[in-house]
N, C-alpha and C positions, 0 to 999 in steps of 0.2 A: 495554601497553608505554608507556613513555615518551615526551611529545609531543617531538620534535624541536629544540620551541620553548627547555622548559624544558632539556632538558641542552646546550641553545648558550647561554643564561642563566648557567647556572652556569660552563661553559668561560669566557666573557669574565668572569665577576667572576672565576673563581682565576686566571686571566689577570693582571686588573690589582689583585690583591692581591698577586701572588706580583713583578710586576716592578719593585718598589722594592727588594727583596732582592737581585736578579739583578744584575748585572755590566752595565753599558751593551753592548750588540751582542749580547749573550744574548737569543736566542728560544724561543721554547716552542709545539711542532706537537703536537697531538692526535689520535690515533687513538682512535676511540669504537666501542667493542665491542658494539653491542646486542643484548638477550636480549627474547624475546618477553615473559619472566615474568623476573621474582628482579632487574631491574634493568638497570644496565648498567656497563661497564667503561672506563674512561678511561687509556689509557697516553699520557702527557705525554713527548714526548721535550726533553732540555733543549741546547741548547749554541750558542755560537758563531756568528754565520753561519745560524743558523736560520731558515725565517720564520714568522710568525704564522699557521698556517694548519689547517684542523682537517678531516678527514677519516670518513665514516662508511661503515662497515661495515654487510652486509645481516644482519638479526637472525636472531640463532640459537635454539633451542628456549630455553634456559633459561642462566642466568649461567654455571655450572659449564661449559658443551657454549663457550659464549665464552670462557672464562679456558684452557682446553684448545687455543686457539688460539693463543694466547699463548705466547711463548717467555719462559720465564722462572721463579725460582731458588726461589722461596719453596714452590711446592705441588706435591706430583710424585705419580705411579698417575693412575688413575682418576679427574678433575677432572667427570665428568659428574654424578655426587653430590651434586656438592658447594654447599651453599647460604649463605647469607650474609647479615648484616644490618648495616644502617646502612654506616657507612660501614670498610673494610677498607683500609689502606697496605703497599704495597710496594716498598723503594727499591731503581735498582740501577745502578748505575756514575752514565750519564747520564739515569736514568729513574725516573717517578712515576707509580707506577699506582695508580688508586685504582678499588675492587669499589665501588660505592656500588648499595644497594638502592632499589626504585621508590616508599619514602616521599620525599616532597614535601619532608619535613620537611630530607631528604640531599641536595637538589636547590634551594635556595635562597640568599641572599650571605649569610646568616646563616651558611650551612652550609660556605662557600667561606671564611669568617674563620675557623672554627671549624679545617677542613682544614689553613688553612697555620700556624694556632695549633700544632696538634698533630704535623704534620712539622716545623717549622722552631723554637718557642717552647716546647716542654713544659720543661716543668720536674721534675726526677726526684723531687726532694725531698717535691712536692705530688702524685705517682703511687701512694703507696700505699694 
């Protein structure tokens, strides 16, 4: 499982990468889904009136038995299957969820530039 240390590392950089984007009085709360194996789960909620504040969950057997707990549009049946690599996005109304797995490599500012590159920067043009 992932130390504690590293996925509140990576929450404050995509924190303060993502709040130059944001709207002045726009906050961003974290709920962190952990899995014992396969990673962990990060729903970002976005808006308003928010405050900065980050929240963790007791770990579950494996990512799929965490993303099952989750309420939300992208993955539907049986989610305890279901496994995952690097890093996975899900956008929805007010919310960012990112599946990201327990390489290191998915868990670093390199990794939190790359994140908001590819939610907020991609370019469609250079996608194929």
């Amino acid at each position: 499982m992932l130390a504690k240390s590293t996925i509140q590392d990576y929450i404050n950089n995509f924190r303060r990468r993502l709040a130059p984007i944001l709207k002045p009085g726009m906050g961003l709360r974290c709920l962190v889904h952990l899995a014992e194996s396969g990673g962990a789960i990060l729903e970002f909620t976005v808006g308003s009136d928010i405050e900065n504040d980050d929240t963790y969950k007791e770990p579950l057997p494996s990512i799929g038995k965490a993303l099952a707990g989750i309420e939300q549009r992208a993955f539907g049946g049986n989610l305890e299957g279901f496994s995952f690599g690097e890093t996975n996005y899900i956008l929805e109304s007010n919310r960012i969820i990112l599946i990201k797995d327990e390489s290191l490599l998915q868990w670093d500012d390199a990794a939190a530039e790359r994140d908001i590159q590819k939610l907020f920067f991609r370019n469609p043009r250079r996608a194929k």
